[in-house]
VEXFIRO-981103 format. One line per field, with one value per atom (N, C-alpha, C, CB): residue number from 1; x, y, z; atom name; chain. Coordinates in steps of 0.05 Angstrom, whole numbers. Glycine has a CB too. Layout:
REM VEXFIRO-981103
resi = c(NUM/...) $
px = c(X/...) $
py = c(Y/...) $
pz = c(Z/...) $
name = c(CA/...) $
chain = c(A/...) $
END
This chain:
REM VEXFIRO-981103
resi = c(1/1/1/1/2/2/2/2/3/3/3/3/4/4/4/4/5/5/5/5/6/6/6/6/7/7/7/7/8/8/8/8/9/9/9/9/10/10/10/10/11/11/11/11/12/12/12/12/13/13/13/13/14/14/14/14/15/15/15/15/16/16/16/16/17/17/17/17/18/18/18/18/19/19/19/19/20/20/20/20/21/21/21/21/22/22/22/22/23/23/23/23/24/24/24/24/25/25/25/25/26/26/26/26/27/27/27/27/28/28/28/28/29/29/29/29/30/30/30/30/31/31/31/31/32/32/32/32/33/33/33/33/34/34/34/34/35/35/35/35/36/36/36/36/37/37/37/37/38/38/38/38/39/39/39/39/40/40/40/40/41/41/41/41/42/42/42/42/43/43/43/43/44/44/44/44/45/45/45/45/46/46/46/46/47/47/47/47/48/48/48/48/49/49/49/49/50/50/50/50/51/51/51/51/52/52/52/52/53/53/53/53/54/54/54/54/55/55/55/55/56/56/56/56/57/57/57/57/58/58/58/58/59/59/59/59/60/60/60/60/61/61/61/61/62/62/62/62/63/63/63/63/64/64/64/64/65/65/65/65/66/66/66/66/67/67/67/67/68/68/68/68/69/69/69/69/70/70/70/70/71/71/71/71/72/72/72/72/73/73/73/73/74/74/74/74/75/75/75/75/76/76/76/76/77/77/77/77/78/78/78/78/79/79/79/79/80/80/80/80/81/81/81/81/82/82/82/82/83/83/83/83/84/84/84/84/85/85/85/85/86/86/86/86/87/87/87/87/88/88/88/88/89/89/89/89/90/90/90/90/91/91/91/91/92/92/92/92/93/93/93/93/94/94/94/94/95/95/95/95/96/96/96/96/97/97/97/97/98/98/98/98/99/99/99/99/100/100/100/100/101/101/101/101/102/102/102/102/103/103/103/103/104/104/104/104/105/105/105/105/106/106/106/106/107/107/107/107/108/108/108/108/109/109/109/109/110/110/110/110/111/111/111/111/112/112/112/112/113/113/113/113/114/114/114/114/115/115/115/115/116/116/116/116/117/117/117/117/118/118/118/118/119/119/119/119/120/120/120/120/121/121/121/121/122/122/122/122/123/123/123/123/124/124/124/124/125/125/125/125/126/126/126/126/127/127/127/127/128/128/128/128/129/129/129/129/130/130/130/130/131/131/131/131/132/132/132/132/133/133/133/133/134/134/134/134/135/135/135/135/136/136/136/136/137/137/137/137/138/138/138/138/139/139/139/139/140/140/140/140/141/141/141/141/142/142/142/142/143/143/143/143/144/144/144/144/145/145/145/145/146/146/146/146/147/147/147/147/148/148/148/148/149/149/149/149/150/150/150/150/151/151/151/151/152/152/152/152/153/153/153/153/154/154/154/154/155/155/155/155/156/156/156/156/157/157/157/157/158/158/158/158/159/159/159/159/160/160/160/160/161/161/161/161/162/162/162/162/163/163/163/163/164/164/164/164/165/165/165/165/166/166/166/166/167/167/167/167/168/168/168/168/169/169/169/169/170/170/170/170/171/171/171/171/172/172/172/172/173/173/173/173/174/174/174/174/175/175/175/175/176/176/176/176/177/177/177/177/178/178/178/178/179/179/179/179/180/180/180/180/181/181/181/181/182/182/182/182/183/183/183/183/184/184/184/184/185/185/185/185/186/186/186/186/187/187/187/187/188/188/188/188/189/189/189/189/190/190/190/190/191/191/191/191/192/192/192/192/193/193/193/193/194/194/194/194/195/195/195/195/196/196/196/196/197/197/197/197/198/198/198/198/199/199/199/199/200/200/200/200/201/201/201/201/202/202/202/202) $
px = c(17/0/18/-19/3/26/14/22/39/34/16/54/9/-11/-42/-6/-46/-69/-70/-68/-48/-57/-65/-37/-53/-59/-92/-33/-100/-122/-138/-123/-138/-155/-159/-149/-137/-140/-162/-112/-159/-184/-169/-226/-175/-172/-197/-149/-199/-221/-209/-240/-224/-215/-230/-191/-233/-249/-252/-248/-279/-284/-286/-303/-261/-259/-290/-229/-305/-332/-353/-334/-346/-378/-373/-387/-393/-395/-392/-418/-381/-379/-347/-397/-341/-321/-319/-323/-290/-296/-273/-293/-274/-251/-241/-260/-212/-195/-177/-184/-175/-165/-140/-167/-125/-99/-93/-81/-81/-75/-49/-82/-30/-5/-1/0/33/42/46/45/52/54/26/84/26/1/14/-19/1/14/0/4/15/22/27/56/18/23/3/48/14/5/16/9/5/17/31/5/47/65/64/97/44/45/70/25/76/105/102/134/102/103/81/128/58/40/40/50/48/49/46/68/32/24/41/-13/58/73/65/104/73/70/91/43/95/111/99/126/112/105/96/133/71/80/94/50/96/110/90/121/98/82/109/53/101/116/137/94/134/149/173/130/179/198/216/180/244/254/257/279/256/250/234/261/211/181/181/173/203/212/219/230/209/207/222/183/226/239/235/287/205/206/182/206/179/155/145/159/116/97/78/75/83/80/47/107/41/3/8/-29/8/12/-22/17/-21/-47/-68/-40/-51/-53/-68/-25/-43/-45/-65/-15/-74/-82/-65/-113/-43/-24/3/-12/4/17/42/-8/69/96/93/123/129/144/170/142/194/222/226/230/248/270/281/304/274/290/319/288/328/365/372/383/394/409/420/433/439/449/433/451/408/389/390/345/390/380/413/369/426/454/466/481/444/463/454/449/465/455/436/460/432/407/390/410/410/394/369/415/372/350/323/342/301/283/258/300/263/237/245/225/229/222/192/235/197/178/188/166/168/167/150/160/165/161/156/190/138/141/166/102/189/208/189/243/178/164/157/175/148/139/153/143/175/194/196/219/193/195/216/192/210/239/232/241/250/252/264/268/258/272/268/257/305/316/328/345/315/318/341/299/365/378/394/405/420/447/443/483/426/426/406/447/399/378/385/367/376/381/359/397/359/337/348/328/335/341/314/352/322/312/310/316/283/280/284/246/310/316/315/328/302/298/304/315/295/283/309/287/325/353/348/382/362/360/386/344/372/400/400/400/425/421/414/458/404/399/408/383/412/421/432/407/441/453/452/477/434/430/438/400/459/475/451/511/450/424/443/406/447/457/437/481/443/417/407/428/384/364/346/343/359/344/355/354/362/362/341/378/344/325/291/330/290/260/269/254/246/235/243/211/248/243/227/268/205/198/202/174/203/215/187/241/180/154/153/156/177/179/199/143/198/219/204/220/224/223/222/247/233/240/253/250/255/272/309/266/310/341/344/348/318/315/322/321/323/324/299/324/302/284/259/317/239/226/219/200/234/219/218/233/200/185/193/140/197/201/180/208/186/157/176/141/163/174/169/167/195/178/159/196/175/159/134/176/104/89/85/61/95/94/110/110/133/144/127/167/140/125/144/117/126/137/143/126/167/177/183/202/192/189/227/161/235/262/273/280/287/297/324/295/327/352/364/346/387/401/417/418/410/421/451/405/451/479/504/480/483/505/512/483/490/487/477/514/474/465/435/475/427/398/394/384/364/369/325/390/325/292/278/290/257/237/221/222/222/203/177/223/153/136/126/125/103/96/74/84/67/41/47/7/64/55/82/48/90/100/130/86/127/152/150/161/134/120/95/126/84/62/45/72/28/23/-12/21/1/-27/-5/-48/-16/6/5/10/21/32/32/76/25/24/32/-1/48/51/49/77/40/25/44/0/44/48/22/78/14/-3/0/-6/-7/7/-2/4/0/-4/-25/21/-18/-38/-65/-22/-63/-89/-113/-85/-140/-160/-175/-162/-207/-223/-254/-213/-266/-289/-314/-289/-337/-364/-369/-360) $
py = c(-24/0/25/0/42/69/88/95/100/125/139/145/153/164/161/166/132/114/109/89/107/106/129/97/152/184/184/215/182/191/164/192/149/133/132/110/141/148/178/150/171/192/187/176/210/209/215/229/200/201/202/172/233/222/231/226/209/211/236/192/244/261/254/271/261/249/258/264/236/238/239/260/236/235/209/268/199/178/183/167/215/217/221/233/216/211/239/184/258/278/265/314/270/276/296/278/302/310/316/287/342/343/338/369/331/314/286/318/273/240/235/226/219/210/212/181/215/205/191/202/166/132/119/114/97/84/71/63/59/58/21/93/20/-14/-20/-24/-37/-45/-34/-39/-35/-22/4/-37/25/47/48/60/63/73/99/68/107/136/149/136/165/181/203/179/228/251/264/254/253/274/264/304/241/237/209/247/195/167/165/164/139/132/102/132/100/78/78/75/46/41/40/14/56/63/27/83/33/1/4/-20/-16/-18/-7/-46/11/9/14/41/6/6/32/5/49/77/71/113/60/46/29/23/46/21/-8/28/-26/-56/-55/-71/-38/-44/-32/-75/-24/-14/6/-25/22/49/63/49/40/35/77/13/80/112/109/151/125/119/139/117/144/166/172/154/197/209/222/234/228/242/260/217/284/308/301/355/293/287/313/281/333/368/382/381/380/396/378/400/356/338/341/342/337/337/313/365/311/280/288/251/272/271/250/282/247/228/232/218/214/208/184/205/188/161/143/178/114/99/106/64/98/98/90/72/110/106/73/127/71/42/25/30/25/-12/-5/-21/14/18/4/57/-2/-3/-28/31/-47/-78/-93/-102/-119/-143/-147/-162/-171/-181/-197/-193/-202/-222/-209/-229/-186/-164/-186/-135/-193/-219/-190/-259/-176/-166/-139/-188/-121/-94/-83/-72/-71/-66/-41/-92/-23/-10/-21/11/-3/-19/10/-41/3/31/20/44/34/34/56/45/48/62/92/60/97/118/132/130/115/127/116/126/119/102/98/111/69/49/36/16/25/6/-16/19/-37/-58/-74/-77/-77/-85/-113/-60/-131/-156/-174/-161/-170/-184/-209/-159/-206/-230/-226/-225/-200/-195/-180/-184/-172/-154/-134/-155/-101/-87/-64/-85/-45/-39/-7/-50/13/40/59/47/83/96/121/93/138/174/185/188/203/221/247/218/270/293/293/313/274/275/252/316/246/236/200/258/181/162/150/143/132/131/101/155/88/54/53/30/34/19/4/12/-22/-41/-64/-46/-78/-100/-122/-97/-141/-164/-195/-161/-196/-216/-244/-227/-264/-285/-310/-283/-306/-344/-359/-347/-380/-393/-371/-419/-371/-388/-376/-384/-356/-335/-355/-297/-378/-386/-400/-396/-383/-398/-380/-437/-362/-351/-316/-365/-309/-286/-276/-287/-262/-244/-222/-233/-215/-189/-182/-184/-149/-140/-128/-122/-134/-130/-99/-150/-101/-69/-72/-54/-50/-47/-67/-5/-88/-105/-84/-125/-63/-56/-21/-77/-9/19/21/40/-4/-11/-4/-41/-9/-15/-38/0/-59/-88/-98/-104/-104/-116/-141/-143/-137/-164/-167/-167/-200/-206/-232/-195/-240/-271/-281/-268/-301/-315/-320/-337/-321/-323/-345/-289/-369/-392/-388/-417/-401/-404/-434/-397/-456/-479/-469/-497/-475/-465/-492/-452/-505/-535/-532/-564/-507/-496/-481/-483/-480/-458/-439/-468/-413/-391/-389/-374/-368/-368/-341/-388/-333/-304/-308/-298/-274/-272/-251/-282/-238/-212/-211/-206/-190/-176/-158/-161/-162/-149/-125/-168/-97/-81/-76/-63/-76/-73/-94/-71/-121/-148/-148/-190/-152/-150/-174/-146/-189/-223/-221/-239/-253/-254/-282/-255/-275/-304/-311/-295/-328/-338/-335/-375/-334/-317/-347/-281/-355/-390/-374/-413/-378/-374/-392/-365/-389/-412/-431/-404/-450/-466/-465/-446/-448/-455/-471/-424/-493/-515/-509/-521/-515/-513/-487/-541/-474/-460/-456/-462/-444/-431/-425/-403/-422/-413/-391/-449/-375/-349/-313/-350/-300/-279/-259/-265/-245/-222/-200/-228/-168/-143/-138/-130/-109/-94/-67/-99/-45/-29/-11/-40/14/27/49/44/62/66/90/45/113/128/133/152/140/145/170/148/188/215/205/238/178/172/165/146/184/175/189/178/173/160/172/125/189/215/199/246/203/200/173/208) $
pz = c(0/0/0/24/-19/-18/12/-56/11/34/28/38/1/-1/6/-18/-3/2/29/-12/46/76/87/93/84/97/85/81/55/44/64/6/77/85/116/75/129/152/164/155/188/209/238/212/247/279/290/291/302/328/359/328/380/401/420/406/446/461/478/471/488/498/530/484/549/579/589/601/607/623/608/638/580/565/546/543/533/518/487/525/478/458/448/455/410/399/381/386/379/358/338/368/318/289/289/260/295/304/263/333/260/227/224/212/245/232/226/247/218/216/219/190/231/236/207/252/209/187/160/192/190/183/193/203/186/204/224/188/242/266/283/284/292/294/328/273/336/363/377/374/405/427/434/446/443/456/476/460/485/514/519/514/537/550/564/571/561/575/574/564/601/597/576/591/577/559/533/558/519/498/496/488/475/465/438/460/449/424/410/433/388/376/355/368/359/320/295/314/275/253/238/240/220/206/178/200/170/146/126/140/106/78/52/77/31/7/4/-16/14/2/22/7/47/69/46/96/63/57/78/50/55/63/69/80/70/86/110/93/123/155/162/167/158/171/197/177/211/242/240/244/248/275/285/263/305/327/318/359/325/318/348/288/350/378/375/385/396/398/418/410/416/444/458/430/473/489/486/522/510/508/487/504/467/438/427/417/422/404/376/400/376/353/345/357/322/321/300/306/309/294/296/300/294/292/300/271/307/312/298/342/291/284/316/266/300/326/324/327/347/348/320/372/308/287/283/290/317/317/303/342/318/313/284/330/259/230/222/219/233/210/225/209/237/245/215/283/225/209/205/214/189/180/194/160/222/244/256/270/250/260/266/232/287/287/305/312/316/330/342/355/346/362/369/346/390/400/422/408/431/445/475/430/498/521/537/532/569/585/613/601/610/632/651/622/672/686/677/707/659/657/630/683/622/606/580/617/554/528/534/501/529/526/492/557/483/455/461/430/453/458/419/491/422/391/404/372/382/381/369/372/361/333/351/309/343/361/385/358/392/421/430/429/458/464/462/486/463/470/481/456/500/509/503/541/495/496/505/466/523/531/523/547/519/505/530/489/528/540/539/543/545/528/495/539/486/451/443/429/457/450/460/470/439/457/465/447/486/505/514/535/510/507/542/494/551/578/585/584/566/566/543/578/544/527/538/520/524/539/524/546/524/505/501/523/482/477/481/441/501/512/525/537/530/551/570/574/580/578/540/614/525/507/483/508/470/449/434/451/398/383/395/392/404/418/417/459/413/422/446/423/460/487/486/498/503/509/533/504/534/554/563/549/589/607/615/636/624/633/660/643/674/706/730/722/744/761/788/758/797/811/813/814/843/834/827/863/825/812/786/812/770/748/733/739/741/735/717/763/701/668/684/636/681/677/648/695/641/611/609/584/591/595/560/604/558/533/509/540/486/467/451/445/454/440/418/446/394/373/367/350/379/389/404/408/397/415/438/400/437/457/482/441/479/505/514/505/541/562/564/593/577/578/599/571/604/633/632/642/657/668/674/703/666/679/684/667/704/712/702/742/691/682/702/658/711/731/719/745/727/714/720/716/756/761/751/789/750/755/716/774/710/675/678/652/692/696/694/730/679/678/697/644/710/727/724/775/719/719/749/709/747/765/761/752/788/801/811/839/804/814/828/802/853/864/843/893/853/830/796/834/790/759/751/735/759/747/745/720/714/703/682/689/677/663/659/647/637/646/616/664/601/573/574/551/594/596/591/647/589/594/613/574/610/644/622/667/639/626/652/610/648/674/668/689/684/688/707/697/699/726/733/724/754/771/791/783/777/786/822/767/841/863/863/876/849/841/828/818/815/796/814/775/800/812/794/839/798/784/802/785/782/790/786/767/792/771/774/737) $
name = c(N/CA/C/CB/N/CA/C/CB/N/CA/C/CB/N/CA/C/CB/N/CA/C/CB/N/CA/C/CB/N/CA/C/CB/N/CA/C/CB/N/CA/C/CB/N/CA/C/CB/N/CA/C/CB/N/CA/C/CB/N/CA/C/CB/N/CA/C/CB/N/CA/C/CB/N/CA/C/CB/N/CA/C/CB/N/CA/C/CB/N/CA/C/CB/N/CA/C/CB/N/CA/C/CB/N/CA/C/CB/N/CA/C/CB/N/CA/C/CB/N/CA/C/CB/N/CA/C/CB/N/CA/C/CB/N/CA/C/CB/N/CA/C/CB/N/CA/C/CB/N/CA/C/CB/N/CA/C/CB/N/CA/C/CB/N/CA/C/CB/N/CA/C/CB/N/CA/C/CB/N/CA/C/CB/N/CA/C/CB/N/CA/C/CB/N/CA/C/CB/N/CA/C/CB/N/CA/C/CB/N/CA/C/CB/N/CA/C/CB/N/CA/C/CB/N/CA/C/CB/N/CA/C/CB/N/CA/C/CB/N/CA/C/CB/N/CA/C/CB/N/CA/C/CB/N/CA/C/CB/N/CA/C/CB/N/CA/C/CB/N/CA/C/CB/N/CA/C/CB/N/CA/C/CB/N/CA/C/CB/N/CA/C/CB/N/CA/C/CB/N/CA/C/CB/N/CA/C/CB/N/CA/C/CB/N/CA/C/CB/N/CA/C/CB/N/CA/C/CB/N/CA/C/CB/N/CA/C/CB/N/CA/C/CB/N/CA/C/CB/N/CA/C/CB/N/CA/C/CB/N/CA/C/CB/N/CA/C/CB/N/CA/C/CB/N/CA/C/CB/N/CA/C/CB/N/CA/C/CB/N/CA/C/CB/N/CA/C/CB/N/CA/C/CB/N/CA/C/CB/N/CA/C/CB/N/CA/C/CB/N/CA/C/CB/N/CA/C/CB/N/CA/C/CB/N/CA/C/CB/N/CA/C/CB/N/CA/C/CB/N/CA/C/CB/N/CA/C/CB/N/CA/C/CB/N/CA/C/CB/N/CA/C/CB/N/CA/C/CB/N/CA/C/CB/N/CA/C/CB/N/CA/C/CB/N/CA/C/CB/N/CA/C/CB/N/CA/C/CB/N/CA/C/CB/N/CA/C/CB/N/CA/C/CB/N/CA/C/CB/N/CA/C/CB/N/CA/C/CB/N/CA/C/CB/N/CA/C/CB/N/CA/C/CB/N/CA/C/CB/N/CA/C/CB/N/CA/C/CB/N/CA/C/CB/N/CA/C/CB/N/CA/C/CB/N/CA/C/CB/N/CA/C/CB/N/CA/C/CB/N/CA/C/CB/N/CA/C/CB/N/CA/C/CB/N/CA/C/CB/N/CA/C/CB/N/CA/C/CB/N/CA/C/CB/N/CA/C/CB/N/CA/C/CB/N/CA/C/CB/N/CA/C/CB/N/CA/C/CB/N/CA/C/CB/N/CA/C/CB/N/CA/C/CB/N/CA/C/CB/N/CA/C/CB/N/CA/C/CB/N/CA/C/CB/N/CA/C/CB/N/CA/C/CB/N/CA/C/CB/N/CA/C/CB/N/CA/C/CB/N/CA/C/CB/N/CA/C/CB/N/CA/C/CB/N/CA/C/CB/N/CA/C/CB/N/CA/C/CB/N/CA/C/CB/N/CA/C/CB/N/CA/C/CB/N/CA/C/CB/N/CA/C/CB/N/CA/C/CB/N/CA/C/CB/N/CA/C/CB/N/CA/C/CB/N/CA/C/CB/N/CA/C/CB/N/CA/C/CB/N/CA/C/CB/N/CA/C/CB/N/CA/C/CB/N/CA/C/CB/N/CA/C/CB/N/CA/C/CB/N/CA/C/CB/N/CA/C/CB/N/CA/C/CB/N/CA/C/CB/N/CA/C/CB/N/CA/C/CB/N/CA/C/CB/N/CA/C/CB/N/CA/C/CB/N/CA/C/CB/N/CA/C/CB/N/CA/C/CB/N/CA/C/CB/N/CA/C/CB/N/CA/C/CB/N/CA/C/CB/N/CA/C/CB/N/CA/C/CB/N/CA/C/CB/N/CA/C/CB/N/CA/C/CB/N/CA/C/CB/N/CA/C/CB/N/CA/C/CB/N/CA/C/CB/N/CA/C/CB/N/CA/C/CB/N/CA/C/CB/N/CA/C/CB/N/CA/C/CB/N/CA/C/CB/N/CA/C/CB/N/CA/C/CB/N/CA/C/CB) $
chain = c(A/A/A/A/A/A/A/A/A/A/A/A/A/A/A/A/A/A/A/A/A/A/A/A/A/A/A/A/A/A/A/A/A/A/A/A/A/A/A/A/A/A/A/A/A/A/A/A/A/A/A/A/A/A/A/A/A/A/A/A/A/A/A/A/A/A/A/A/A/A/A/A/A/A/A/A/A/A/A/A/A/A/A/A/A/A/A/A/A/A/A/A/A/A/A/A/A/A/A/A/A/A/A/A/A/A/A/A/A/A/A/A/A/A/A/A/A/A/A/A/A/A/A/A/A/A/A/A/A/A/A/A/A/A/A/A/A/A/A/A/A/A/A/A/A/A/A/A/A/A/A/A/A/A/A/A/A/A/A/A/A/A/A/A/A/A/A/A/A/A/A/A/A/A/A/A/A/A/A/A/A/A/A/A/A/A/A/A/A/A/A/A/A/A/A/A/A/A/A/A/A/A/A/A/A/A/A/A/A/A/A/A/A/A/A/A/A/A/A/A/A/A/A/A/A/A/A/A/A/A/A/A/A/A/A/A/A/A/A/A/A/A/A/A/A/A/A/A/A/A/A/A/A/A/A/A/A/A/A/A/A/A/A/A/A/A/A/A/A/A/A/A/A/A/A/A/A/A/A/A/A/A/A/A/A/A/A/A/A/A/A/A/A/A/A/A/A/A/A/A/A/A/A/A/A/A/A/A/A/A/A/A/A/A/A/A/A/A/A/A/A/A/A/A/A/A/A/A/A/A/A/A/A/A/A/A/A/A/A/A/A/A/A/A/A/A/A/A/A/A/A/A/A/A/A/A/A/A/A/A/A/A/A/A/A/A/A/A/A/A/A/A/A/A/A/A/A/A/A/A/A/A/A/A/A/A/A/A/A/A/A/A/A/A/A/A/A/A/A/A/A/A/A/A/A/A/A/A/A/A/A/A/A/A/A/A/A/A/A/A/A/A/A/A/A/A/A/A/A/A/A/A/A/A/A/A/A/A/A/A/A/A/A/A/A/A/A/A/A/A/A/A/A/A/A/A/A/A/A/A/A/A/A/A/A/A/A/A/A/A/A/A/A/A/A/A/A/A/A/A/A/A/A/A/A/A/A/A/A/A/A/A/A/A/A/A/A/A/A/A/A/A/A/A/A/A/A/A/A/A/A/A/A/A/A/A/A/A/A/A/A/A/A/A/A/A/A/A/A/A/A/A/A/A/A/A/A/A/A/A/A/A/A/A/A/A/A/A/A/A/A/A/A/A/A/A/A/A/A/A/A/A/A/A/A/A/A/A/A/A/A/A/A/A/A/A/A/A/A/A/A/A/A/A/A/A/A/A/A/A/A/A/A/A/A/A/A/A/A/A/A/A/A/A/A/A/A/A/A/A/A/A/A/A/A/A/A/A/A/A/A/A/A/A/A/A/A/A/A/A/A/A/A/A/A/A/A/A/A/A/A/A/A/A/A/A/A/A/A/A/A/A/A/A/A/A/A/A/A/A/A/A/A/A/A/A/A/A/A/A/A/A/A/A/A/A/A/A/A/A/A/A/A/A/A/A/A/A/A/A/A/A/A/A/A/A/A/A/A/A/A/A/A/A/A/A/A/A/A/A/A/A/A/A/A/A/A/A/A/A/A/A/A/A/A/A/A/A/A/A/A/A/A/A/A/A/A/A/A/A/A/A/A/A/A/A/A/A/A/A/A/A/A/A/A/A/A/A/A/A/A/A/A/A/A/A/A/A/A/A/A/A/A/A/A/A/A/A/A/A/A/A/A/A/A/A/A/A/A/A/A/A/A/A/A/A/A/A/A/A/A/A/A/A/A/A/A/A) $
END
């Protein structure tokens, strides 16, 4: 699909807080937009999806929504993740408590963080046991250390999934035993943060 054909086909709609109604809003993203969102500081992000005018189909930038303004860009991901190999297998955007994080998938993990508009690596998470031949997603922050929780996505679907913390200081990853669920587990985990100020009117 061309770019053009996506912009001419797109609409924004957005809700109106405490009432049951929707307005159309006269701008449209960019790119079209793929995944789930991550709120940070006033702004809803998402990854761009692929359309034909990309090269390779991949676009690799996020497309932002000013909550406030009701107004929509975009950024480029980290330069780095655009100029590795071909092992490149998955990305996705994650909330580090409150903070866009990215997490790039290829020979290895890597997690990067938006820092006043700039990104800034977090981590490097080398793919030795227990991460071979599979997916990893990164859940989000274990803790105020900032230590990773992330759980495995088989590509066998006959394995189970397991939960594991990433140690930020040690760099070490070590699996997370829950009580009752076995040896694994095949439901999924989301995590949330919650603000202390949030509350809920009407």
């Amino acid at each position: 699909m061309k770019l053009a054909d996506v912009r001419k086909n797109l609409l924004t709609m957005v809700h109106v807080l405490g009432t049951n109604s929707w307005i159309e809003i006269p701008q449209v993203p960019d790119y079209p937009i793929t995944g789930e969102g991550v709120f940070s500081h006033g702004y809803l992000y998402w990854l761009a999806a692929c359309v034909d005018e990309s090269p390779n189909n991949d676009p690799r930038k996020v497309i932002w929504f000013n909550v406030k303004k009701e107004e929509f860009g975009w950024i480029d991901l980290p330069k780095e993740t655009q100029t590795q190999d071909e092992s490149f297998i998955s990305h996705r955007l994650v909330d580090l408590h409150g903070e866009l994080g990215y997490e790039y998938m290829s020979n290895k993990i890597e997690v990067w963080v938006l820092k006043k508009k700039e990104w800034v690596i977090y981590c490097r998470v080398d793919q030795k046991p227990p991460f071979p031949h599979q997916e990893i997603m990164v859940l989000g922050q274990w803790n105020k250390k900032g230590d990773l929780l992330m759980t495995n996505n088989p590509w066998e679907k006959s394995l189970p999934k397991r939960l594991f913390v990433y140690g930020q200081e040690s760099g070490e990853t070590h699996e997370v035993k829950l009580a009752g669920w076995g040896n694994g587990w095949k439901g999924d985990i989301r995590m949330y943060q919650i603000s202390s100020r949030f509350t809920i009117h009407g």
